[in-house]
N, CA, C and O atoms as a printed pandas DataFrame, in Angstrom:
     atom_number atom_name residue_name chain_id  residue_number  x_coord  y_coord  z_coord
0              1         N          UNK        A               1  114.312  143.581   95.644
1              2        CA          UNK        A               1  114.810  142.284   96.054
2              3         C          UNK        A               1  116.273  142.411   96.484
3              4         O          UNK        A               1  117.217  143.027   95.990
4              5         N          UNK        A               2  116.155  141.618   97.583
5              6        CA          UNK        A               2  118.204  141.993   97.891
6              7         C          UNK        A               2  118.977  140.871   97.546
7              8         O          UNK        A               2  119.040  139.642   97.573
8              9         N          UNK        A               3  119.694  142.216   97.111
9             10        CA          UNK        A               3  121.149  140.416   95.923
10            11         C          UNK        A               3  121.455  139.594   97.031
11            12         O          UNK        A               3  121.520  139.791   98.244
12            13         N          UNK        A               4  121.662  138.416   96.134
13            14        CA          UNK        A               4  122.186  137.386   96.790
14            15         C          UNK        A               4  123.400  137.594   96.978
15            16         O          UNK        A               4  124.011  138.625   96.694
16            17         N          UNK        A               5  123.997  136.214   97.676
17            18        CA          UNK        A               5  126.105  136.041   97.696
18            19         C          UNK        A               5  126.080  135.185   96.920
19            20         O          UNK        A               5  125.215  134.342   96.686
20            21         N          UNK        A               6  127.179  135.397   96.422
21            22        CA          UNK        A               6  127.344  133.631   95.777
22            23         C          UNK        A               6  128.790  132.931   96.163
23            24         O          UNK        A               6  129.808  133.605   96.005
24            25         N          UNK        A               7  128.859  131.937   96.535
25            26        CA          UNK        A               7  129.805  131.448   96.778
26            27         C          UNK        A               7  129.956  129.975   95.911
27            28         O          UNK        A               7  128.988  129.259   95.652
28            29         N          UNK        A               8  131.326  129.680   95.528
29            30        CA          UNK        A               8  131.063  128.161   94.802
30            31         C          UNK        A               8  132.208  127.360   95.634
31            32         O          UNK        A               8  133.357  127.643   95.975
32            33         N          UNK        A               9  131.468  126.369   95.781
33            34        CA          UNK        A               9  131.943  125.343   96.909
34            35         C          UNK        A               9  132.602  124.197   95.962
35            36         O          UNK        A               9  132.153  123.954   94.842
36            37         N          UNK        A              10  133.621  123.576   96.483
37            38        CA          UNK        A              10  134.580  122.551   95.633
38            39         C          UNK        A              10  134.130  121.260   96.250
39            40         O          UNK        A              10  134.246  121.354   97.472
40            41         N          UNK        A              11  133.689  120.157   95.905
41            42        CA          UNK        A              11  133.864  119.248   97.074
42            43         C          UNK        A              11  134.814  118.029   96.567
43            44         O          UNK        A              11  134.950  117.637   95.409
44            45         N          UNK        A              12  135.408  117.557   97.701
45            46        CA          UNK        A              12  136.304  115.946   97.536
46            47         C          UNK        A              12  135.181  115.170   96.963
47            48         O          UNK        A              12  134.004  115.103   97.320
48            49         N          UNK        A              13  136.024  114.413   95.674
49            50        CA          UNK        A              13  135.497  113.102   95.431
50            51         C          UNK        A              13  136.263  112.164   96.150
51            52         O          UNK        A              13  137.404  111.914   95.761
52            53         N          UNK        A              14  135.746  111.552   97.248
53            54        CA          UNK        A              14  136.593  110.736   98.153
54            55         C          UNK        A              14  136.028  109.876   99.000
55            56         O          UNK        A              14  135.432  110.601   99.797
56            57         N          UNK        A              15  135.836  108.627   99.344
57            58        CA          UNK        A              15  134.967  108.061   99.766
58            59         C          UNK        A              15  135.360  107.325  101.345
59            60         O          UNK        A              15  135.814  106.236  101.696
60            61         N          UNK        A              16  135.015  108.284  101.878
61            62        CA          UNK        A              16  135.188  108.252  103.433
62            63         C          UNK        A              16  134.051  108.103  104.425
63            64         O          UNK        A              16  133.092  108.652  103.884
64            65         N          UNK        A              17  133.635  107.578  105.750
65            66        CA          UNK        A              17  132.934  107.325  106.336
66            67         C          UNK        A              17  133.338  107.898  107.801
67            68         O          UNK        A              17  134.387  107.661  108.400
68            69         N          UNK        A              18  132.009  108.894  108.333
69            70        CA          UNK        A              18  132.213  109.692  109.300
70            71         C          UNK        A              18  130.941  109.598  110.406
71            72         O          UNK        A              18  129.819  109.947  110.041
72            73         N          UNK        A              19  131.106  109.251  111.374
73            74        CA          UNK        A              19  130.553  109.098  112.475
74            75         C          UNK        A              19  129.625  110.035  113.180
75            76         O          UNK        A              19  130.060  110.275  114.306
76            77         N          UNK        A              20  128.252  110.786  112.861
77            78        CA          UNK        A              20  128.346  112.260  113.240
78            79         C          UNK        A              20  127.236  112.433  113.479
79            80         O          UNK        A              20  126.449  111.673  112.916
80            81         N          UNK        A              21  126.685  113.473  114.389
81            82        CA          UNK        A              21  125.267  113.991  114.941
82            83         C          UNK        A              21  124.867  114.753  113.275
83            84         O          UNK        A              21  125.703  115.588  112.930
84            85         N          UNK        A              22  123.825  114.548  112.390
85            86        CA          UNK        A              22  123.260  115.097  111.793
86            87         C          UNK        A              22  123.094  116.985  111.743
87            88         O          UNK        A              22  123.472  117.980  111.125
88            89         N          UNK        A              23  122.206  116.516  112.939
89            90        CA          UNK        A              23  121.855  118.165  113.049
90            91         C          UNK        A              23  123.059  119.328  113.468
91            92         O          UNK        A              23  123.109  120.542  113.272
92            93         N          UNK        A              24  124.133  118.235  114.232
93            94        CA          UNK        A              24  125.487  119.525  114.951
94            95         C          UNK        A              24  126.312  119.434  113.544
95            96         O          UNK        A              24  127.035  120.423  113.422
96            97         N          UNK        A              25  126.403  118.550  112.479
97            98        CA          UNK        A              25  127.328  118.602  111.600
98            99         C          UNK        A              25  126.602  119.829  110.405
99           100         O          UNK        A              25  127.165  120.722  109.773
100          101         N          UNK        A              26  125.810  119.600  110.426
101          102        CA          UNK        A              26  124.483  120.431  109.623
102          103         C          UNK        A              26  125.239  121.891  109.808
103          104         O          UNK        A              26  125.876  122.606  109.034
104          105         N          UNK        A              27  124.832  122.004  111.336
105          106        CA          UNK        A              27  125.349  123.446  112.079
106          107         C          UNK        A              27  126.454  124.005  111.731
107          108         O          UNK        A              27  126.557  125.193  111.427
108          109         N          UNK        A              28  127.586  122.988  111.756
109          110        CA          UNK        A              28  129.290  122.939  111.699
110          111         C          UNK        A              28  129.237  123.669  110.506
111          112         O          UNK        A              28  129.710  124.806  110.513
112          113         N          UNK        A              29  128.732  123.205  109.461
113          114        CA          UNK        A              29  128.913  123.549  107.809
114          115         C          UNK        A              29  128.248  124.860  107.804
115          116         O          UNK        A              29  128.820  125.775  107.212
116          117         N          UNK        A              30  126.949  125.113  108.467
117          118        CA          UNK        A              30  126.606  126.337  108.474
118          119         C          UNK        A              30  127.270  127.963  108.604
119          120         O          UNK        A              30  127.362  129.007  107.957
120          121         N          UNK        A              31  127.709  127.266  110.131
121          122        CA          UNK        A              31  128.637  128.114  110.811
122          123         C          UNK        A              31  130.300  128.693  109.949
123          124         O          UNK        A              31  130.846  129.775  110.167
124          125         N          UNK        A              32  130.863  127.474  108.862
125          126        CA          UNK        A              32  131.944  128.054  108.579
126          127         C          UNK        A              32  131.318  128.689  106.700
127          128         O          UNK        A              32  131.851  129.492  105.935
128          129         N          UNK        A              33  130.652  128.272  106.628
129          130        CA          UNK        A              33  130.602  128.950  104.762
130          131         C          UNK        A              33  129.600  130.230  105.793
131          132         O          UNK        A              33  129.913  131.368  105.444
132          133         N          UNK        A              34  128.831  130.218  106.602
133          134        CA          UNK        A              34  128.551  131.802  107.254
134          135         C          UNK        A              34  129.853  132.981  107.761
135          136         O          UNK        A              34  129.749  134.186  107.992
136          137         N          UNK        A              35  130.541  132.465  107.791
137          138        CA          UNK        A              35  131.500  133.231  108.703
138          139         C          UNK        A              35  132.623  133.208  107.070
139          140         O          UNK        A              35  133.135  134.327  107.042
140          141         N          UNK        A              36  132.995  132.596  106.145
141          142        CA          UNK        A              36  133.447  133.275  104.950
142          143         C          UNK        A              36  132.535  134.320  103.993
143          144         O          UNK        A              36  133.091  135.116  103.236
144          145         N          UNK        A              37  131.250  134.237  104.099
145          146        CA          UNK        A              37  130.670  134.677  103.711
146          147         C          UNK        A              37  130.591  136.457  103.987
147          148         O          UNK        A              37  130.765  137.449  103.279
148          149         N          UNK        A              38  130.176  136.167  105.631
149          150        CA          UNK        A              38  130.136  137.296  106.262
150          151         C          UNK        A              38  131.266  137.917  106.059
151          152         O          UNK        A              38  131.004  139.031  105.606
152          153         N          UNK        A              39  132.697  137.714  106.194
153          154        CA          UNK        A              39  134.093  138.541  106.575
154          155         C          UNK        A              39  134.352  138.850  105.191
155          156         O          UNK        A              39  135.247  139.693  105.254
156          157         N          UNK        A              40  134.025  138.609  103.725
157          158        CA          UNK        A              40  134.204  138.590  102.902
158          159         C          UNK        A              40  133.341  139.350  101.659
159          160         O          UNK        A              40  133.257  138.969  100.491
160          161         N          UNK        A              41  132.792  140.414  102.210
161          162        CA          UNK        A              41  131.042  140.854  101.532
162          163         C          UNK        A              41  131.801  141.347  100.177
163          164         O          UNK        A              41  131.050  141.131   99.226
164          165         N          UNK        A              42  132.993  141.917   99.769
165          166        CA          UNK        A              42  133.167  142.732   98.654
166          167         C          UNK        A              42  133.864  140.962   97.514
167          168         O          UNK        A              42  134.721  141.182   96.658
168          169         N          UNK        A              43  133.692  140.459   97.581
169          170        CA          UNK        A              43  134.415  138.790   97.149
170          171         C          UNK        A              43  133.522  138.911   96.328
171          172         O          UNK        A              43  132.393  139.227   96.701
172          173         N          UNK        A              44  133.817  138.686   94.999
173          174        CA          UNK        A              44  132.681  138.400   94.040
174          175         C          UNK        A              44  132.843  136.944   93.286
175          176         O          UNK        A              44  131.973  136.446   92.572
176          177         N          UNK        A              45  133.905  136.457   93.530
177          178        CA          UNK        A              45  134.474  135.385   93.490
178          179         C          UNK        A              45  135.135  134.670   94.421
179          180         O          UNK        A              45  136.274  134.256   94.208
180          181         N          UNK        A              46  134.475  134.449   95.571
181          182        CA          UNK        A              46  134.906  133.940   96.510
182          183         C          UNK        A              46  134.507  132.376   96.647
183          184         O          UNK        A              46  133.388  131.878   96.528
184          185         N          UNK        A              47  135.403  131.916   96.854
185          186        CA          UNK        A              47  135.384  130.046   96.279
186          187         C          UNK        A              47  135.853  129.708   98.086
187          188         O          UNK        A              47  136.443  130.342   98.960
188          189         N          UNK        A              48  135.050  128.045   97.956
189          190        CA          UNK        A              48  135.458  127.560   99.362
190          191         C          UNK        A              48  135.430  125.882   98.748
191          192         O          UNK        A              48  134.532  125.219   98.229
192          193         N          UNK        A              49  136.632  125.629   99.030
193          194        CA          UNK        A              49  137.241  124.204   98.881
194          195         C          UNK        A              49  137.274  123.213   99.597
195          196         O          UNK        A              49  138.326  123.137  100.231
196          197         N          UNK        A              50  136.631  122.479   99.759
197          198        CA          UNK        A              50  136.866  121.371  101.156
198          199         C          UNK        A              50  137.682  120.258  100.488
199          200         O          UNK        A              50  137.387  119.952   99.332
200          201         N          UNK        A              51  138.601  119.678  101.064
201          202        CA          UNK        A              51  139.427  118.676  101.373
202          203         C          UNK        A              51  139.450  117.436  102.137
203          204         O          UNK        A              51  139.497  117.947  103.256
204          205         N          UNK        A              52  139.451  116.250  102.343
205          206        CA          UNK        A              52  139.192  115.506  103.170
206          207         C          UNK        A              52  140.693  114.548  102.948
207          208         O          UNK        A              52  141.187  114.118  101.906
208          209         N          UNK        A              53  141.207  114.416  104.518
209          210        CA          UNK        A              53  142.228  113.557  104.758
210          211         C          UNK        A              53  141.472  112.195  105.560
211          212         O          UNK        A              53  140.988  112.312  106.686
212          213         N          UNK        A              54  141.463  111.300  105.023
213          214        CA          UNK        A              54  141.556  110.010  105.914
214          215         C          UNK        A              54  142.826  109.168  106.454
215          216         O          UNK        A              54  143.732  108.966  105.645
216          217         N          UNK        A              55  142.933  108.743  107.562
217          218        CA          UNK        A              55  143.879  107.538  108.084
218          219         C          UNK        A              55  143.322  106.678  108.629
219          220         O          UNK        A              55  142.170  106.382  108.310
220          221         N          UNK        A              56  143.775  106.247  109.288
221          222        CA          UNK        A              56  143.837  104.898  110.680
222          223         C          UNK        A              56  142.853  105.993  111.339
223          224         O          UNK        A              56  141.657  105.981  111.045
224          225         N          UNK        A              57  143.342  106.867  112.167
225          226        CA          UNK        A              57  142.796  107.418  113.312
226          227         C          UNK        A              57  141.678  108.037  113.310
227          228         O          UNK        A              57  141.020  108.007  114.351
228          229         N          UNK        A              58  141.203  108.706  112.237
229          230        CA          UNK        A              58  140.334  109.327  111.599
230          231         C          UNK        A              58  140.489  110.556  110.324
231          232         O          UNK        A              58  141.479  110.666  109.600
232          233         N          UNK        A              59  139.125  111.513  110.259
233          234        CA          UNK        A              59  139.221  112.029  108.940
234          235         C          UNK        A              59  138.378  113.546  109.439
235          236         O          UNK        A              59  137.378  113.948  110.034
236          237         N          UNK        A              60  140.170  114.220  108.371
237          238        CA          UNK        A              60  139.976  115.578  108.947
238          239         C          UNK        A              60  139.370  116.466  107.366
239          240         O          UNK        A              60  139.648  116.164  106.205
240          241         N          UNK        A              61  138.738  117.281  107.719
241          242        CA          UNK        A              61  137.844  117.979  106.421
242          243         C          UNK        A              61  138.633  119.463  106.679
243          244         O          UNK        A              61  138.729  120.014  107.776
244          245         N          UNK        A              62  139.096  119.898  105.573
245          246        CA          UNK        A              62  139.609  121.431  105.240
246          247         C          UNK        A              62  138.869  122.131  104.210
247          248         O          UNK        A              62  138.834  121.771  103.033
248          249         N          UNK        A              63  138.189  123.299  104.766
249          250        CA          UNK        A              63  137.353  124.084  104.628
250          251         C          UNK        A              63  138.565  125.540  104.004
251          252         O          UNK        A              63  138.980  126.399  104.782
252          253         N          UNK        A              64  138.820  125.513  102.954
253          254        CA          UNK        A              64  139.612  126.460  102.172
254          255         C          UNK        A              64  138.973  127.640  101.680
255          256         O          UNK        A              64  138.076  127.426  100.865
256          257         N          UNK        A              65  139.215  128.859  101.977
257          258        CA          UNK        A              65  138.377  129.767  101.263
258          259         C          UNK        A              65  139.537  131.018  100.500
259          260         O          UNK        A              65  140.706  131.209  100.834
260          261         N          UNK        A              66  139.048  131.465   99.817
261          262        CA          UNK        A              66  140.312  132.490   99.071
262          263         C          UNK        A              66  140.274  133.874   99.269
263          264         O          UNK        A              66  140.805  134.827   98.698
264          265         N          UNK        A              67  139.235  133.702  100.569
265          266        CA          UNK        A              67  138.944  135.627  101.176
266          267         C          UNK        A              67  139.863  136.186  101.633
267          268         O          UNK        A              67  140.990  136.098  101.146
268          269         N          UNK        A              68  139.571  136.895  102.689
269          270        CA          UNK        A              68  141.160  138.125  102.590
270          271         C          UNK        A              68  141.823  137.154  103.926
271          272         O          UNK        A              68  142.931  137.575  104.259
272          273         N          UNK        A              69  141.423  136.144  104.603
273          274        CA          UNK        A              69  142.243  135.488  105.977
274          275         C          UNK        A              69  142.432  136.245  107.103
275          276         O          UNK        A              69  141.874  137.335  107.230
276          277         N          UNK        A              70  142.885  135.957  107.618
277          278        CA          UNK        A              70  143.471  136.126  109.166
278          279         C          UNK        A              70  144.685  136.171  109.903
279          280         O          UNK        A              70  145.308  135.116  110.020
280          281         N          UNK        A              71  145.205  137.390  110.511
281          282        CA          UNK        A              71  146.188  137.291  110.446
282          283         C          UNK        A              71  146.963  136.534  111.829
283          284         O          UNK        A              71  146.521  136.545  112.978
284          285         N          UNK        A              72  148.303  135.852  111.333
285          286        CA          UNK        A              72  148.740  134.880  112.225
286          287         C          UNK        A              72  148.192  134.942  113.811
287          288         O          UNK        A              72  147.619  134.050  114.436
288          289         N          UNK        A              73  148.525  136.170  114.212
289          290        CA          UNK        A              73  148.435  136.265  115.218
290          291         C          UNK        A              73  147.555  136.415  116.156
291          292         O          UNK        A              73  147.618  136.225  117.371
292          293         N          UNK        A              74  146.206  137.000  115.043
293          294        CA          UNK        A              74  144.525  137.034  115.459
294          295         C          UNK        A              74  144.350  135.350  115.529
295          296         O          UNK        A              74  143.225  135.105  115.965
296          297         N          UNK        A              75  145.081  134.164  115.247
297          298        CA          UNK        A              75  144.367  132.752  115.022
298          299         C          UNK        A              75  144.094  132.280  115.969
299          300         O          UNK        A              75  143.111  131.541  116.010
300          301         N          UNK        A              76  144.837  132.522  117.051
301          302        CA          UNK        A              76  144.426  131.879  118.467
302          303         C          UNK        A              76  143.183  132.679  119.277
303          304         O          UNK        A              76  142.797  132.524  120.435
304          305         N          UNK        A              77  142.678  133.646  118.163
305          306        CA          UNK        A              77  141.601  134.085  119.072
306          307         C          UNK        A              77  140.000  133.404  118.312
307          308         O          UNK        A              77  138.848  133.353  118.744
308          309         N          UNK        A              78  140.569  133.004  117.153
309          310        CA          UNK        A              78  138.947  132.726  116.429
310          311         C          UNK        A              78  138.155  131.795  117.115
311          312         O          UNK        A              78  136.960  131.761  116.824
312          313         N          UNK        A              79  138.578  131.052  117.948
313          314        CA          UNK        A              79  137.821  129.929  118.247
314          315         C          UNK        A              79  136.887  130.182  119.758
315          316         O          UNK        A              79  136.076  129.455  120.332
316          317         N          UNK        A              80  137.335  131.339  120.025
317          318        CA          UNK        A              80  136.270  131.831  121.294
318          319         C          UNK        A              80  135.563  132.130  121.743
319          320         O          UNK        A              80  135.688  133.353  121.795
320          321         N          UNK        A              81  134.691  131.835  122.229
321          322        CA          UNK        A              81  132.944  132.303  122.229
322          323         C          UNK        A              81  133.307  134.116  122.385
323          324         O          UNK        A              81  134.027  134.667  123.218
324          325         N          UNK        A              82  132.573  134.680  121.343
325          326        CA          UNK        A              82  132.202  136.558  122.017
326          327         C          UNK        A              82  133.391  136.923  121.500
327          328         O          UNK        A              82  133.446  138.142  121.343
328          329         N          UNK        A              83  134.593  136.211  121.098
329          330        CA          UNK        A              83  135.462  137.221  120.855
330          331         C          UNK        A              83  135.369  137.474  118.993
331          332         O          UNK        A              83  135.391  136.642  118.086
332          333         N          UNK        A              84  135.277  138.780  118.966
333          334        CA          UNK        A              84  135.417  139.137  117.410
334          335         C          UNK        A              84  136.627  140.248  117.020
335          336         O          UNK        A              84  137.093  141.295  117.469
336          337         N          UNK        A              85  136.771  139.580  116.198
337          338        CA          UNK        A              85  138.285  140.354  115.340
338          339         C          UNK        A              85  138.080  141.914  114.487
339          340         O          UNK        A              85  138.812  142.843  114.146
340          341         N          UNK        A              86  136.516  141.531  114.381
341          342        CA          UNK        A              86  136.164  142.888  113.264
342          343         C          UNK        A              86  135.343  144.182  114.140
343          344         O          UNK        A              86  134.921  143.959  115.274
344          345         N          UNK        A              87  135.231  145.065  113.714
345          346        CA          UNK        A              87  134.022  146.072  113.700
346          347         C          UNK        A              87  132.786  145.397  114.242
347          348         O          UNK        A              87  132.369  144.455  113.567
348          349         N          UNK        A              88  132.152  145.696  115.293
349          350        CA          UNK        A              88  130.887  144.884  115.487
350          351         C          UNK        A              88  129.798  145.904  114.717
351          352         O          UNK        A              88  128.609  145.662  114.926
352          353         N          UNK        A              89  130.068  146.807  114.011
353          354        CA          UNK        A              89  129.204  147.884  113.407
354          355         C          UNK        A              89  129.138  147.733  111.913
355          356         O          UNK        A              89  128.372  148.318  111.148
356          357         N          UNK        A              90  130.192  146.735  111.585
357          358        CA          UNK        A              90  130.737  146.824  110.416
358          359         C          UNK        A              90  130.318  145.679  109.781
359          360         O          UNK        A              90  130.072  145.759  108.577
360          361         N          UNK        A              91  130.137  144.231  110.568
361          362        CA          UNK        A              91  130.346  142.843  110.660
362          363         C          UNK        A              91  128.830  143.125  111.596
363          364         O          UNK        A              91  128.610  144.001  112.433
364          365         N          UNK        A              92  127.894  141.989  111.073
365          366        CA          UNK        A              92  126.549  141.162  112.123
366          367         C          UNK        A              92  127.585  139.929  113.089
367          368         O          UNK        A              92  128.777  139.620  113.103
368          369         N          UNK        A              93  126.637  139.600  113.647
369          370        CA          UNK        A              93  126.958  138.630  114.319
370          371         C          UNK        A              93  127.475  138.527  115.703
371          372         O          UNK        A              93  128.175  139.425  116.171
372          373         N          UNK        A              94  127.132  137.385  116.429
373          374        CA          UNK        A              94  127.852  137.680  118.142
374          375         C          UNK        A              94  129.290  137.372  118.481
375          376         O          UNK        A              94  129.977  137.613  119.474
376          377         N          UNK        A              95  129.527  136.750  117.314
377          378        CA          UNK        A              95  131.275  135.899  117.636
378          379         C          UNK        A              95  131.134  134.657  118.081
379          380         O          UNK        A              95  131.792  134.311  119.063
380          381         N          UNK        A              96  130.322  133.824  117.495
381          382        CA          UNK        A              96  129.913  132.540  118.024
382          383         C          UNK        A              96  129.997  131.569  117.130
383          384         O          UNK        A              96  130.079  130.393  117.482
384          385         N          UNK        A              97  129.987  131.970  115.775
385          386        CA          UNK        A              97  130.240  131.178  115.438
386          387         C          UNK        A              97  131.808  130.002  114.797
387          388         O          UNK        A              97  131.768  128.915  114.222
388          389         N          UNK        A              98  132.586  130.552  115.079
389          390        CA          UNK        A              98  133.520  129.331  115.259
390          391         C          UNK        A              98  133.819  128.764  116.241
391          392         O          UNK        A              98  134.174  127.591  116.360
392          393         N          UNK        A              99  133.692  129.589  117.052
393          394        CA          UNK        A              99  133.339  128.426  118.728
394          395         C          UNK        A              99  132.484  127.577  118.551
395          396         O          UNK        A              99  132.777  126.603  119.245
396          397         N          UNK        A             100  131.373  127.373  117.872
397          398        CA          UNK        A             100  129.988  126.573  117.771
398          399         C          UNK        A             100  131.200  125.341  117.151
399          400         O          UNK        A             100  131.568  124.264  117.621
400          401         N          UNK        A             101  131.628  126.188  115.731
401          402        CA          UNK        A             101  132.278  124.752  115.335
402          403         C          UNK        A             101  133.509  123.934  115.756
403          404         O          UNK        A             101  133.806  122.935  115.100
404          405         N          UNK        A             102  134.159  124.267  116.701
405          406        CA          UNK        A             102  134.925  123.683  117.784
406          407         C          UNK        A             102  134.274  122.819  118.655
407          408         O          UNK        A             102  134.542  121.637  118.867
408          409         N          UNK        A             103  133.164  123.684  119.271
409          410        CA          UNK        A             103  132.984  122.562  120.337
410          411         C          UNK        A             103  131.696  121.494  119.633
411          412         O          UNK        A             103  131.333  120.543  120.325
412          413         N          UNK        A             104  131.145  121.678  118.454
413          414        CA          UNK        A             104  130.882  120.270  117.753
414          415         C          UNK        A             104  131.663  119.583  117.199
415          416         O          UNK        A             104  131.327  118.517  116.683
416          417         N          UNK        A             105  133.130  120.133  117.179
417          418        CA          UNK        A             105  134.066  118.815  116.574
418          419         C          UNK        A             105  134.529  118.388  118.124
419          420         O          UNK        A             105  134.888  117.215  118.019
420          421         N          UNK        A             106  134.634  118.677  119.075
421          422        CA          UNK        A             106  134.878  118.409  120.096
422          423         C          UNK        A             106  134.025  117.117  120.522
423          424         O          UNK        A             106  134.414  116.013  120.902
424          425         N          UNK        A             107  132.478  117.726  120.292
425          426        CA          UNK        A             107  131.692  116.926  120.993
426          427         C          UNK        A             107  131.434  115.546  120.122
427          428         O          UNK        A             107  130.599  114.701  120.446
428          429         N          UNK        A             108  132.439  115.445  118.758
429          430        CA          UNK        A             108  132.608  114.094  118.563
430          431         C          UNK        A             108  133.655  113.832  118.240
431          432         O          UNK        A             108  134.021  113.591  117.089
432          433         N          UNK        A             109  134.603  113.845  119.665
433          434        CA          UNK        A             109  135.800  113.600  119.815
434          435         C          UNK        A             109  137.002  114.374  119.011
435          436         O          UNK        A             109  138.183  114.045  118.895
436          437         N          UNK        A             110  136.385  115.380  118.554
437          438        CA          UNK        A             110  137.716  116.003  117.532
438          439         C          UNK        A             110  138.300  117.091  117.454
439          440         O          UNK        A             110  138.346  117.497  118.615
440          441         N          UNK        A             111  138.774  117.814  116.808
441          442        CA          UNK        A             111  138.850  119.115  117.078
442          443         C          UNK        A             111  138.769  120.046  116.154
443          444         O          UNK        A             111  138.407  119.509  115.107
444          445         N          UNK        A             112  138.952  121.355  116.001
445          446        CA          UNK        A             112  138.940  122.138  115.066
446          447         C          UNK        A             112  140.792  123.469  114.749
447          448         O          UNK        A             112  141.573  123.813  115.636
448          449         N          UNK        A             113  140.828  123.646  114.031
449          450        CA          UNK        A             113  142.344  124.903  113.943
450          451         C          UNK        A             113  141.827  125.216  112.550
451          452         O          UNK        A             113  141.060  124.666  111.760
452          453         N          UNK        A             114  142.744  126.607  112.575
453          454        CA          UNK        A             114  142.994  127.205  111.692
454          455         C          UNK        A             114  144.225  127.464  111.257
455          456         O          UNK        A             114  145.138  127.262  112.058
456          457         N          UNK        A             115  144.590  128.017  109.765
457          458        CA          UNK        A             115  145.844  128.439  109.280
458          459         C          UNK        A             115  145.190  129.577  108.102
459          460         O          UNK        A             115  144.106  129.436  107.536
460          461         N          UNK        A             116  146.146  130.712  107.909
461          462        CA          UNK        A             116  145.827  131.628  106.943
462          463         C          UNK        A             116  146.432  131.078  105.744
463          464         O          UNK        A             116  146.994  130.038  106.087
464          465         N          UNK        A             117  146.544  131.228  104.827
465          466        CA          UNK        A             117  147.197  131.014  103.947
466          467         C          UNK        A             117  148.470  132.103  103.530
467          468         O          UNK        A             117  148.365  133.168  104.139
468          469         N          UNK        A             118  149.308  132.046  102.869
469          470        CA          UNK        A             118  150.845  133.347  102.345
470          471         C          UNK        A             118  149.540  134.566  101.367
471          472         O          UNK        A             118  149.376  135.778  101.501
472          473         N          UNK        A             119  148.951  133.730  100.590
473          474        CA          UNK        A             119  148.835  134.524   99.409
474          475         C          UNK        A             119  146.647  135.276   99.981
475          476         O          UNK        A             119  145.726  135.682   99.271
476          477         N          UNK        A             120  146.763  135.104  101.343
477          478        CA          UNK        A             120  145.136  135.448  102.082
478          479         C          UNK        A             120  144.398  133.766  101.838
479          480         O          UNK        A             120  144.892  132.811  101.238
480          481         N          UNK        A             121  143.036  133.869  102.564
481          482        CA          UNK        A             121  142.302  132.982  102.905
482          483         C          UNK        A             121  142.509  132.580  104.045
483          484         O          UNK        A             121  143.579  132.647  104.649
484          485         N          UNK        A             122  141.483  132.123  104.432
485          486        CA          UNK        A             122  141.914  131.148  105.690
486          487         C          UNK        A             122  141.072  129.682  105.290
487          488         O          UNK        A             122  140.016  129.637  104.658
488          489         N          UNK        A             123  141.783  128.591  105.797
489          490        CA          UNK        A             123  141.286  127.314  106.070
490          491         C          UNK        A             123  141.066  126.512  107.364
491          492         O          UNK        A             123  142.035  126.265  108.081
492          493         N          UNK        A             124  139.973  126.143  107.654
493          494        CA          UNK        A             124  139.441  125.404  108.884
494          495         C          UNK        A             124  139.432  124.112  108.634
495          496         O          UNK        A             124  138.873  123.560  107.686
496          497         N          UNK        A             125  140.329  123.401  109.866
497          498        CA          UNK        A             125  140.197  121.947  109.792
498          499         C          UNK        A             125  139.870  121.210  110.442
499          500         O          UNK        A             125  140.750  121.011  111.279
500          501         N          UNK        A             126  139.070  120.629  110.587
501          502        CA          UNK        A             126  137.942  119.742  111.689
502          503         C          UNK        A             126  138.291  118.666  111.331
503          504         O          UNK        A             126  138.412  118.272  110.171
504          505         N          UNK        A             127  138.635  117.642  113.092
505          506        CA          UNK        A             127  138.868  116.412  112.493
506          507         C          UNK        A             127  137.773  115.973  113.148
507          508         O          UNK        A             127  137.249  116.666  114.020
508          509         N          UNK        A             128  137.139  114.344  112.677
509          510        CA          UNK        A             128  136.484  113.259  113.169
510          511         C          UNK        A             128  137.392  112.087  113.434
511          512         O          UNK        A             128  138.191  111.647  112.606
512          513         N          UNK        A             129  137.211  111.611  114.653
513          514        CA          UNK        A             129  137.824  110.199  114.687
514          515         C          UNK        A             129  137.352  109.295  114.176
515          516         O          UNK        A             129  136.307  109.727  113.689
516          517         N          UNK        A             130  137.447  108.183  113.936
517          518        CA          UNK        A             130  136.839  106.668  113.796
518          519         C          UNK        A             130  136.203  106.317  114.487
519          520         O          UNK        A             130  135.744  105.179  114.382
């Protein structure tokens, strides 16, 4: 039988209301606990935190993870279809998936960024409008 991952997910107690395609938000969530998962295989304690900011304008969700991150200067490349940062021998995958989750925060009006953290991790923040 092949081991599992385990990851433990934090969630906001926070009571916010979000506007959203089911199945692309479904995807969205897929796409980023896949892609900590994946970059992160030796994590035996690898935790992912989501956050939720609401305002007036809308409500942005931060996707926190405590894996090894990204470095500053690789950030402007994560969001691009095909482009990958790692080993394609080393790492599965086509490089698609954080582009996927850009252009579904896009496609309901919002957007997506990243930031590494000082101490590693990276966090993804997707906003929704109102």
């Amino acid at each position: 039988m092949q081991e599992k991952e385990q990851l433990a997910l934090m969630l906001p107690e926070h009571d916010s209301t979000i506007s959203f395609d089911k199945s692309l938000v479904k995807e969205l969530f897929k796409n980023i606990v896949s892609n900590t998962v994946r970059f992160n295989p030796d994590r035996s304690d690898l935790k992912m935190t989501v956050a939720m900011e609401s305002s007036a304008s809308g409500t942005v969700l931060h996707f926190a993870d405590n894996g090894k991150g990204v470095k500053d200067e690789y950030l402007k490349y994560i969001f691009l279809p095909f482009k990958r940062l790692q080993n394609k021998e080393q790492y599965t995958g086509a490089g698609l998936g954080l582009s996927i989750v850009k252009k579904i925060a896009e496609l309901h009006g919002g957007n997506a960024s990243a930031h590494s953290g000082e101490e590693g991790g990276l966090t993804i923040s997707v906003s929704f409008p109102h």
